[in-house]
C-alpha positions as CSV (number, residue, x, y, z in Angstrom):
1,X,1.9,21.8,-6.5
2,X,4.7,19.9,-4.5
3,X,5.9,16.9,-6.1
4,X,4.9,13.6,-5.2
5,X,6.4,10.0,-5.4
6,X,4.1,6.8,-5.7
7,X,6.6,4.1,-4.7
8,X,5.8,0.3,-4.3
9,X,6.5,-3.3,-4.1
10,X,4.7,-5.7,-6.0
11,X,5.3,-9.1,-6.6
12,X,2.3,-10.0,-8.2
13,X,1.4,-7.7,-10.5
14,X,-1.6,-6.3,-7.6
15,X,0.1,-3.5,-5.8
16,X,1.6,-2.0,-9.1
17,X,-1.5,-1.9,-10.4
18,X,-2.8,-0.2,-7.5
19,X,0.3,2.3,-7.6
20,X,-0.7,3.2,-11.1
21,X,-4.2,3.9,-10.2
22,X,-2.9,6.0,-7.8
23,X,-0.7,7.6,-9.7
24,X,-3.0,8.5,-12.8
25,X,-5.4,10.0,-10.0
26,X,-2.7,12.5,-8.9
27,X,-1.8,16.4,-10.2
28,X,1.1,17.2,-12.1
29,X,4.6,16.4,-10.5
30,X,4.5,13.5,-10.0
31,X,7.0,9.9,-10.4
32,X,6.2,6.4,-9.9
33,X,8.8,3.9,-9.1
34,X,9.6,0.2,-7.4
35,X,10.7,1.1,-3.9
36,X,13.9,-0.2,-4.7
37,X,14.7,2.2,-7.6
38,X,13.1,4.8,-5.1
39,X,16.5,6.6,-4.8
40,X,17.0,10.0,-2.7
41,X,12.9,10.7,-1.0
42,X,14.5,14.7,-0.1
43,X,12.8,16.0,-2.6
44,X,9.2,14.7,-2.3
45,X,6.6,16.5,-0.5
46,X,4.7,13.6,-0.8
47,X,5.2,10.0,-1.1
48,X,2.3,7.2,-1.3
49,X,3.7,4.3,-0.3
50,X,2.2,0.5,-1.3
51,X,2.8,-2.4,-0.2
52,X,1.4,-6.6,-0.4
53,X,0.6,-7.6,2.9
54,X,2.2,-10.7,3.5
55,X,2.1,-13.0,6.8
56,X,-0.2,-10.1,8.1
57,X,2.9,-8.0,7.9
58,X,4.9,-5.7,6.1
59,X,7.1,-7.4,3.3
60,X,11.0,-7.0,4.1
61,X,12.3,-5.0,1.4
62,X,9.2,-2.4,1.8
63,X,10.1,-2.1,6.0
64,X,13.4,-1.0,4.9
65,X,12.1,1.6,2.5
66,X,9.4,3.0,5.0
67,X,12.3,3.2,7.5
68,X,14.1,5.2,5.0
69,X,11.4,8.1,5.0
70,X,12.7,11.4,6.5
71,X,11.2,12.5,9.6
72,X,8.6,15.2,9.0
73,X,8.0,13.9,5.7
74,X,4.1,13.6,4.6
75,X,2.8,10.3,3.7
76,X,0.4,7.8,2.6
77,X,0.3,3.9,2.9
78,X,-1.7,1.6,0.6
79,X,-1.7,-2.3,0.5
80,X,-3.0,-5.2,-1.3
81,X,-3.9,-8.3,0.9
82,X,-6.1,-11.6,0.1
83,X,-7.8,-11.0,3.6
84,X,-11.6,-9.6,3.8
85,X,-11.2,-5.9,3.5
86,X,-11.6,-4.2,6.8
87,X,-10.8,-7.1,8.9
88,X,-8.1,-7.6,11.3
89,X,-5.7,-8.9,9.3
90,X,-6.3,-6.2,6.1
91,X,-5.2,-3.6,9.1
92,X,-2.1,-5.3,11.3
93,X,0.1,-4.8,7.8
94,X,-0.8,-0.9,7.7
95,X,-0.2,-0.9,11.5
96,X,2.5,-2.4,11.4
97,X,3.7,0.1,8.6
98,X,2.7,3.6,10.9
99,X,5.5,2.3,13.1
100,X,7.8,2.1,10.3
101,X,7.3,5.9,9.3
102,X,6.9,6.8,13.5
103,X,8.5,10.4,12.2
104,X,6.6,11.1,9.7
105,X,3.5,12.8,8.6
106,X,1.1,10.1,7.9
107,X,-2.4,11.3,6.1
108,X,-3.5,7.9,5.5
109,X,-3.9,4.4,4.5
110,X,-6.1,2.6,1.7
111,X,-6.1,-1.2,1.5
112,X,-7.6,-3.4,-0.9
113,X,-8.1,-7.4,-1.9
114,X,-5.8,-8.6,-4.2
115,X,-5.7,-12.0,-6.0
116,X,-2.9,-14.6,-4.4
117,X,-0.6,-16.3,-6.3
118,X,-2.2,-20.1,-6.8
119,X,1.4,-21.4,-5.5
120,X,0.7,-19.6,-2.4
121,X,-3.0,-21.0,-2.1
122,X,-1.8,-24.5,-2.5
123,X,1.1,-23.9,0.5
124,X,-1.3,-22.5,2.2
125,X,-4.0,-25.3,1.9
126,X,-1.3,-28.1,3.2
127,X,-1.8,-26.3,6.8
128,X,-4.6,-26.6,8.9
129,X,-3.9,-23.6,10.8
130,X,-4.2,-21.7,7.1
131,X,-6.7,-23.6,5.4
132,X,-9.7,-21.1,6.6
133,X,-7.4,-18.2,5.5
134,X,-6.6,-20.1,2.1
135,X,-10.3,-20.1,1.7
136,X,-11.0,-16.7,2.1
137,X,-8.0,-15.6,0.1
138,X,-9.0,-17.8,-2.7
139,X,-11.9,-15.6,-2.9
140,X,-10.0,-12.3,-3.9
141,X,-9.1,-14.2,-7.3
142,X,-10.8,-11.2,-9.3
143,X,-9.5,-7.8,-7.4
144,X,-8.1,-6.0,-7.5
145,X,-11.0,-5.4,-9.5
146,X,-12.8,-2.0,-11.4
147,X,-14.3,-1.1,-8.1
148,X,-10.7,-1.6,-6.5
149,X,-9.4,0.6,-8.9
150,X,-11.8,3.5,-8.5
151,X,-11.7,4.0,-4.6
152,X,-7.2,4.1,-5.0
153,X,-8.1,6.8,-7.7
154,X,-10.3,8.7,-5.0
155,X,-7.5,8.0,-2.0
156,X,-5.0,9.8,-4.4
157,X,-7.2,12.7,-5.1
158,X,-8.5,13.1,-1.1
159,X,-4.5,12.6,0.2
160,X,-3.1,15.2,-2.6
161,X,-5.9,17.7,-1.1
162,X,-4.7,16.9,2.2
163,X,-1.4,17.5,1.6
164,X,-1.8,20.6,-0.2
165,X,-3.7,21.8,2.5
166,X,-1.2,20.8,5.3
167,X,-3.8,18.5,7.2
168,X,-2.5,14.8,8.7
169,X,-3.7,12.6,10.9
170,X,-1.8,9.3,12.7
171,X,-3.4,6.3,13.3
């Protein structure tokens, strides 16, 4: 088995979490690290990368790590969001993030709720342009959650066969 990196940004606590699920999930060979103590990604077959989604977009210091990525090299993103899973604003992150890695091999992307911080919430709640948003996010004060947990575990397992198999898709 090639060896695989599960590398993230988390400022929270959610998409470490989620990185850890992911990790435990995969085969032997394997390292988890922040994306900023990522160091040298040559030697990966494999890299999951996570992310929080924040202002429907792809936090700084993860852009410059998925712009980092070698071309050719094989890939999966995973975020954390307070958004409604599946909605518009869970996907413009991960979009946003295929760009990032336009020369690499991307097999897929797994996004889940994630609680916000309550200093965030409160911001948030000031603006009436974010108060529907606040709303909603104040709803994903439990995830990520068992459930959560479970489906990152079975994104690990699906991308490592993938990947072992030589198979990837774009968005």
């Amino acid at each position: 088995m090639a060896k695989t990196l599960v590398a993230y940004y988390s400022l929270t606590g959610n998409t470490k979490l989620v990185a850890e699920s992911i990790f435990g999930a995969l085969p032997d060979d394997k390292t988890i690290k922040p994306m900023a103590e990522a160091g040298d990604l040559a030697p990966y077959a494999l890299i999951f990368a996570g992310f929080p989604v924040q202002t429907h977009s792809v936090p700084y210091p993860a852009e410059v790590f998925l712009r980092s990525v070698p071309e050719g090299k094989k890939i999966a993103l995973f975020s954390t969001h307070g958004s409604v899973t599946g909605s518009r604003l869970s996907r413009e992150a991960l979009e946003h993030a295929s760009v990032l890695i336009a020369g690499a091999k991307l097999l897929g992307t797994f996004s889940c709720r994630g609680k916000v911080s309550m200093k965030a919430l409160e911001v948030l709640m000031q603006s009436p342009e974010h108060e529907a948003w606040a709303d909603m996010a104040a709803s994903a004060a439990t995830h990520p959650d068992a459930s959560d947990l479970e489906d990152a575990r079975s994104f690990a397992r699906w991308i490592a066969t993938l990947g072992a198999q030589g198979h990837y898709r774009g968005l």
